[in-house]
MARBA-3410 file (N, C-alpha, C, O; in Angstrom, 1 decimal):
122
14.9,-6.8,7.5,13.7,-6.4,8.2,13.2,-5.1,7.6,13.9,-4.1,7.7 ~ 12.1,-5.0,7.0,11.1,-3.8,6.9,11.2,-2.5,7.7,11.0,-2.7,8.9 ~ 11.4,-1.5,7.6,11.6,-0.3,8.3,10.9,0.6,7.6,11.3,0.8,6.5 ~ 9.7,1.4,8.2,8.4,2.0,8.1,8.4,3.3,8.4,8.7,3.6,9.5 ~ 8.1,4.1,7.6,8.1,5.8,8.1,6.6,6.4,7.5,6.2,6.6,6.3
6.1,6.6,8.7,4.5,7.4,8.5,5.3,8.9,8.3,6.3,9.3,8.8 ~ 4.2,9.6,7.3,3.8,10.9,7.3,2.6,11.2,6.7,1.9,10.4,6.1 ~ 2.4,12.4,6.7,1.1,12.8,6.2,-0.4,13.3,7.2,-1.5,13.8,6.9 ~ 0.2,13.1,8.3,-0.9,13.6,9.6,-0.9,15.0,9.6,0.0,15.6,9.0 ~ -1.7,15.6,10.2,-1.9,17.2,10.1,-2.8,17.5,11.5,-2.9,16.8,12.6
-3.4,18.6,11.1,-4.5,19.3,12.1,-5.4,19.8,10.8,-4.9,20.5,9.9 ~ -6.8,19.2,11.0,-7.6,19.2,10.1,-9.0,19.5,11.1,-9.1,19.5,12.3 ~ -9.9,19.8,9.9,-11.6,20.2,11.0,-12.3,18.7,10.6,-11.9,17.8,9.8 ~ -13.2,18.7,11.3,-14.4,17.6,11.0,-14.9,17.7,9.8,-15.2,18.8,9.4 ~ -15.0,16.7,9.1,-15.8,16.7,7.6,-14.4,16.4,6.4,-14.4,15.8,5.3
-13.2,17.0,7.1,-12.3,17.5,6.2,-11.3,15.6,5.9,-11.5,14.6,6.6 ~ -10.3,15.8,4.8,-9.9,15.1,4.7,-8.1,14.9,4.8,-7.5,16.0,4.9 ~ -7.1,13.7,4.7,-6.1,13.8,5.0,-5.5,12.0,4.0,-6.0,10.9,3.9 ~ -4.7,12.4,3.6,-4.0,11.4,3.0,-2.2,10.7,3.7,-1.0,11.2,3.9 ~ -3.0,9.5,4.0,-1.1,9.3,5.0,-0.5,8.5,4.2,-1.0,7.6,3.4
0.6,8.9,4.6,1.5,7.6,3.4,2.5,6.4,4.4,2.9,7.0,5.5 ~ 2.6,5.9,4.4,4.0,5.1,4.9,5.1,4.4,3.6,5.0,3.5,2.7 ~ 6.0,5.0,4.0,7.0,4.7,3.2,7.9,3.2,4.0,8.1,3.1,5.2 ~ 8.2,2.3,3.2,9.0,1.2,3.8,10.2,0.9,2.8,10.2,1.0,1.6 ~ 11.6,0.4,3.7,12.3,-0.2,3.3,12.8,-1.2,3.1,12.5,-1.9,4.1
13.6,-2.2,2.0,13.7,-3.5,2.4,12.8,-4.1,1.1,11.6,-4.0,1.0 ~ 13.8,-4.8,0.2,13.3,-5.5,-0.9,11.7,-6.4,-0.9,10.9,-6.6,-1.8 ~ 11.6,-6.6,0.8,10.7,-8.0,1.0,9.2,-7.1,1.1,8.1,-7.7,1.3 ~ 9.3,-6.3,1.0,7.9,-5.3,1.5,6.6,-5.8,0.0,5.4,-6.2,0.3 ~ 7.0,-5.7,-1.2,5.4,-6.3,-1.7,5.1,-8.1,-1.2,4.3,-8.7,-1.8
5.8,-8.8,-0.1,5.7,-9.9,0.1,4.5,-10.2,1.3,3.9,-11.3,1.6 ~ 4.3,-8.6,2.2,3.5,-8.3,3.0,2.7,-7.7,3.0,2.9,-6.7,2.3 ~ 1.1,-8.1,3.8,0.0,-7.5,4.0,0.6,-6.6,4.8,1.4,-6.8,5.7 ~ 0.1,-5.3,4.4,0.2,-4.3,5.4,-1.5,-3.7,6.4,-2.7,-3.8,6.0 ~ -0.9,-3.1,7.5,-2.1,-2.3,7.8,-1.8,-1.2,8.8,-0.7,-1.1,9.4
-2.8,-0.3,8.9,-2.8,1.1,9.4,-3.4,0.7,11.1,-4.4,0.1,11.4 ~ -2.6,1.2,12.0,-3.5,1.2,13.2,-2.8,2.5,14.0,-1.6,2.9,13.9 ~ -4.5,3.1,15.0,-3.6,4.1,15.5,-4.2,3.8,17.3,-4.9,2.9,17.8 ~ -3.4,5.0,17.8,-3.6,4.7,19.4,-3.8,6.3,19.3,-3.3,7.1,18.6 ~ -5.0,6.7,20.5,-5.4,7.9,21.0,-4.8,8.2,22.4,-4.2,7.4,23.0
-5.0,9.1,22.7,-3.9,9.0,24.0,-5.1,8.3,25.5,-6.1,8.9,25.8 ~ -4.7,7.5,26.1,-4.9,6.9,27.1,-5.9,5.4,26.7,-6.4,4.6,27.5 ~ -5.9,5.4,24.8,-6.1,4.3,25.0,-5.6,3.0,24.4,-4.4,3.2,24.1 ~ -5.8,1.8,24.1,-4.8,1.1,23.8,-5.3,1.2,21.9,-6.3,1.4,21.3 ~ -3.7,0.9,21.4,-3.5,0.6,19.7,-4.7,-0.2,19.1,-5.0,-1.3,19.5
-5.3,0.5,18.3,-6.3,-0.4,17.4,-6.3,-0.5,16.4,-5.5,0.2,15.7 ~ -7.1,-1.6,15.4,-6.4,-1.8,14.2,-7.7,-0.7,13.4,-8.8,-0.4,13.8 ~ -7.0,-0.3,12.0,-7.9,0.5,11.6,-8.1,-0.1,10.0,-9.3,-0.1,9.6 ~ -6.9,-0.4,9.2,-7.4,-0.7,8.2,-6.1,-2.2,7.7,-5.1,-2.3,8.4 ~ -6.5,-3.1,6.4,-5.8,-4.0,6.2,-6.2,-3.7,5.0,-7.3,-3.3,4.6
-4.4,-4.2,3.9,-4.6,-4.7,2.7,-3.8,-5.7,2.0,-2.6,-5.3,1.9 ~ -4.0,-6.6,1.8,-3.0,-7.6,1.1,-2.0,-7.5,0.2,-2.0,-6.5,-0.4 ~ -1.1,-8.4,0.0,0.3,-8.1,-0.6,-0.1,-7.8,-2.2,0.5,-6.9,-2.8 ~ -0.9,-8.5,-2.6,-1.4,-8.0,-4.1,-2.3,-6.8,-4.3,-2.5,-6.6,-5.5 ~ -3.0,-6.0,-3.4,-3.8,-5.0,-3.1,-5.0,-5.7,-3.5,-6.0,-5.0,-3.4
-5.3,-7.1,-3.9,-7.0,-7.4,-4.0,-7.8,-7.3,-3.1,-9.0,-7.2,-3.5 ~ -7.5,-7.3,-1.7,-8.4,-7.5,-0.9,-7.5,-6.4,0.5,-6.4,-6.0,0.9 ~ -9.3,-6.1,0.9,-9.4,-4.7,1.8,-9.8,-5.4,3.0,-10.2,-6.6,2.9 ~ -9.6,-4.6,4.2,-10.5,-4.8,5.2,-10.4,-3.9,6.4,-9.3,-3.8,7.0 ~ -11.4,-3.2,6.8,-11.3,-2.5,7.5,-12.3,-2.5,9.0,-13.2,-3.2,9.3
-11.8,-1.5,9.6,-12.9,-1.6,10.9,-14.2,-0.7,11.1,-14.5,0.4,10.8 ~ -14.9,-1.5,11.6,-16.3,-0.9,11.7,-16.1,0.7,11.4,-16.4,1.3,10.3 ~ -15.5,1.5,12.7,-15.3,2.6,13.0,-15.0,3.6,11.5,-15.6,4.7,11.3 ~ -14.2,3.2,10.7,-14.0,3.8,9.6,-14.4,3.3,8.3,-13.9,3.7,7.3 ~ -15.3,2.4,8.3,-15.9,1.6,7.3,-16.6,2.8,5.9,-17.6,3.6,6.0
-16.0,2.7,5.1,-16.9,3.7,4.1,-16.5,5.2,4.0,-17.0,5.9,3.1 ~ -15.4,5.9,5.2,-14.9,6.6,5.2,-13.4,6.8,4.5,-13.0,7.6,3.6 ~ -12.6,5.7,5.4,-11.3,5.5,4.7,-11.2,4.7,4.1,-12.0,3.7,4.1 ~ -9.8,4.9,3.0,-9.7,3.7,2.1,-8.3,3.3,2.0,-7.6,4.2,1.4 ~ -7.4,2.1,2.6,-6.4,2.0,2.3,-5.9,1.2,0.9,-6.6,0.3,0.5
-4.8,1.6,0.0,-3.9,1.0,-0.6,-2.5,1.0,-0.9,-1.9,1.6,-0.1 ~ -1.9,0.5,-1.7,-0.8,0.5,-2.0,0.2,0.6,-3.0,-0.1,-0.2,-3.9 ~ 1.2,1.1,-3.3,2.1,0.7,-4.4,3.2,0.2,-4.2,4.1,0.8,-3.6 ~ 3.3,-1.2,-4.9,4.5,-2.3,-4.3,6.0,-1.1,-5.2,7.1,-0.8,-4.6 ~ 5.6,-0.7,-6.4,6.6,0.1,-7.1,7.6,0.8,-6.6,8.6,1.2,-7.1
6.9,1.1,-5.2,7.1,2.4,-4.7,7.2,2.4,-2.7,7.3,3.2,-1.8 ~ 7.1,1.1,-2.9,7.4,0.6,-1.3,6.7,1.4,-0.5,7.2,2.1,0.4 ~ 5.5,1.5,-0.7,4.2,2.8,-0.1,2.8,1.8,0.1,2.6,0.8,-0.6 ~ 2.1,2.3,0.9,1.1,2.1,1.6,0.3,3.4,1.6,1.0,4.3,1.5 ~ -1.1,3.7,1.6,-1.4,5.0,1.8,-3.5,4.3,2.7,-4.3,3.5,2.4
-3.3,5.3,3.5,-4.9,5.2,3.7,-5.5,7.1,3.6,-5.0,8.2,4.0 ~ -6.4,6.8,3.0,-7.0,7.7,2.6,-8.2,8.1,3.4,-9.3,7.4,3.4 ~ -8.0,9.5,4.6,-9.2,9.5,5.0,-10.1,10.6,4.8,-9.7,11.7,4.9 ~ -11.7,10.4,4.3,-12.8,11.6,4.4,-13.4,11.6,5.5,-13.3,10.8,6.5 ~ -14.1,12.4,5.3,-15.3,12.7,7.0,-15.0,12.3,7.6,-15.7,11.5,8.3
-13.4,12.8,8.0,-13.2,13.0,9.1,-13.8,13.4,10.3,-14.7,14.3,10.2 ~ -13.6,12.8,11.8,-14.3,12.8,12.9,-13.6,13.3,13.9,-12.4,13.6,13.7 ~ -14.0,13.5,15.2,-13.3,14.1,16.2,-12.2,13.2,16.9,-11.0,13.2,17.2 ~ -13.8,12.1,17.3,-12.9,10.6,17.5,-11.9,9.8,16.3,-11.5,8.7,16.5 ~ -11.8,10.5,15.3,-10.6,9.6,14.8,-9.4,10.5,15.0,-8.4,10.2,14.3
-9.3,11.3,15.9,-8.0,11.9,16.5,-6.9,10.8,17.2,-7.1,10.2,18.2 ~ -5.7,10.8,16.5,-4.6,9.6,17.4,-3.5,9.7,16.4,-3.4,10.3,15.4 ~ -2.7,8.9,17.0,-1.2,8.6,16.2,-1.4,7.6,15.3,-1.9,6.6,15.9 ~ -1.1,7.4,13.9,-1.4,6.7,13.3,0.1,6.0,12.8,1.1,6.7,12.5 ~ 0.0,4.5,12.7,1.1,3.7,12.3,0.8,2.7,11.1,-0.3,2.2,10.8
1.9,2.5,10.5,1.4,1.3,9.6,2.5,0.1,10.1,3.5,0.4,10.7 ~ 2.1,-1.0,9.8,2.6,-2.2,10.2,2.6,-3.1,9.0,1.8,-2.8,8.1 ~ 3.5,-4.3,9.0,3.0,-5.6,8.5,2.4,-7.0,9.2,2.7,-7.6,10.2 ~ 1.7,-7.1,8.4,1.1,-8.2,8.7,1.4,-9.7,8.3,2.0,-10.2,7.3 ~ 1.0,-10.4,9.3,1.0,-11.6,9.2,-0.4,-12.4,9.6,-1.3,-12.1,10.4
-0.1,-13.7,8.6,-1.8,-14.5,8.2,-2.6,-13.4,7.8,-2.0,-12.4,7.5 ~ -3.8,-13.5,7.7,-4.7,-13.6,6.8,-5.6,-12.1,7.3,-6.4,-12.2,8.3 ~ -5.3,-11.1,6.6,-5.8,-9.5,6.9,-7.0,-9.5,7.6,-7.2,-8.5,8.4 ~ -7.9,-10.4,7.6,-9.2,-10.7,8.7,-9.1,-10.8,9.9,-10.0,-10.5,10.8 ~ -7.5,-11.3,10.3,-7.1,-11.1,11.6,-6.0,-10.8,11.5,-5.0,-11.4,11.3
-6.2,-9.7,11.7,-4.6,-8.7,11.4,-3.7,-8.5,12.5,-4.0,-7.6,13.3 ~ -2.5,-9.3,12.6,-1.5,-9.3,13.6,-0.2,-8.9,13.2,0.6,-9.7,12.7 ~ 0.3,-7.3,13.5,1.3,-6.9,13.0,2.5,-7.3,13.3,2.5,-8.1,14.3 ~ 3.6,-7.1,12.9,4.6,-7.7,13.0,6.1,-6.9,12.9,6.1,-5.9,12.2 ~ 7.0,-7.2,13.3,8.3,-6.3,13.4,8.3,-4.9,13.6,7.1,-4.6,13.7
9.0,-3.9,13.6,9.5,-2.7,14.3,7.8,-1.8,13.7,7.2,-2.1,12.7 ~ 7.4,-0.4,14.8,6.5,0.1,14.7,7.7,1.4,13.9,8.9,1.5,14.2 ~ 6.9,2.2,13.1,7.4,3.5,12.9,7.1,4.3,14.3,6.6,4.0,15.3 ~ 7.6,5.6,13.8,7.2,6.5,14.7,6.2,6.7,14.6,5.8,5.8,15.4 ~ 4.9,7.5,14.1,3.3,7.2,13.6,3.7,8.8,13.2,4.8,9.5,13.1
2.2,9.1,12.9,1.9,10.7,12.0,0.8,10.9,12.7,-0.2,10.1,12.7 ~ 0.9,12.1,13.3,-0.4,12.5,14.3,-1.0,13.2,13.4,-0.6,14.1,12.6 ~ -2.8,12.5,14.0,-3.9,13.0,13.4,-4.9,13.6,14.0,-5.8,13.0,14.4 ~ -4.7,15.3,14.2,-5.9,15.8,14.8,-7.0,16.2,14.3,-7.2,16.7,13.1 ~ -8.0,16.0,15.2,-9.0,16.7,14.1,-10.0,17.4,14.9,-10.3,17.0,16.1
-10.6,18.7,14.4,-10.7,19.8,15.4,-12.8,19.8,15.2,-13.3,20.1,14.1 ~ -13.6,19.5,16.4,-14.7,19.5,16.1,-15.2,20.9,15.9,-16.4,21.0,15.6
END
């Protein structure tokens, strides 16, 4: 089983930017789509970004469209989403997961990491 450790969250201002990584263990990791989702406090987990096991294909959610960018390196058992212009509302705990079927409908799968908290100060 895959075992996932977020870092890279901070306390950052609006406009500003932040780079998160998830480190994973476990030979099977370039075999999965991974993706980024986070939860803000009182509301439920959302998904934020998807990338496929070969990194060809992206997909993300409205809310961060054109802002962040996730990828990966299978070399290196790493995942990273990359975020700019930053927002107030993208304040939350952020997780990465793997996926199963087809990154368009991204349904995560086995143990959550702890996440990497993302504040962001308006």
């Amino acid at each position: 089983q895959v075992q996932l450790v977020e870092s890279g969250g901070g306390l950052v201002q609006a406009g500003g930017s932040l780079r998160l990584s998830c480190a994973a263990s476990g030979h099977t990791f370039s075999s999965y789509a991974m993706g980024w989702f986070r939860q803000a406090p009182g509301k439920e987990r959302e998904f934020v970004a998807a990338i496929s096991w070969s990194a060809m294909s992206t997909y993300y959610a409205n809310s961060v469209k054109g802002r962040f960018t996730i990828s990966r390196d299978n070399a290196k058992n790493t995942v990273y989403l990359q975020m700019n212009s930053l927002k107030f509302e993208d304040t939350a705990v952020y997780y990465c997961a793997c996926l199963k079927g087809s990154i368009l409908t991204p349904v995560p799968f086995g143990s959550w990491g702890q996440g990497t908290q993302v504040t962001v100060s308006s």
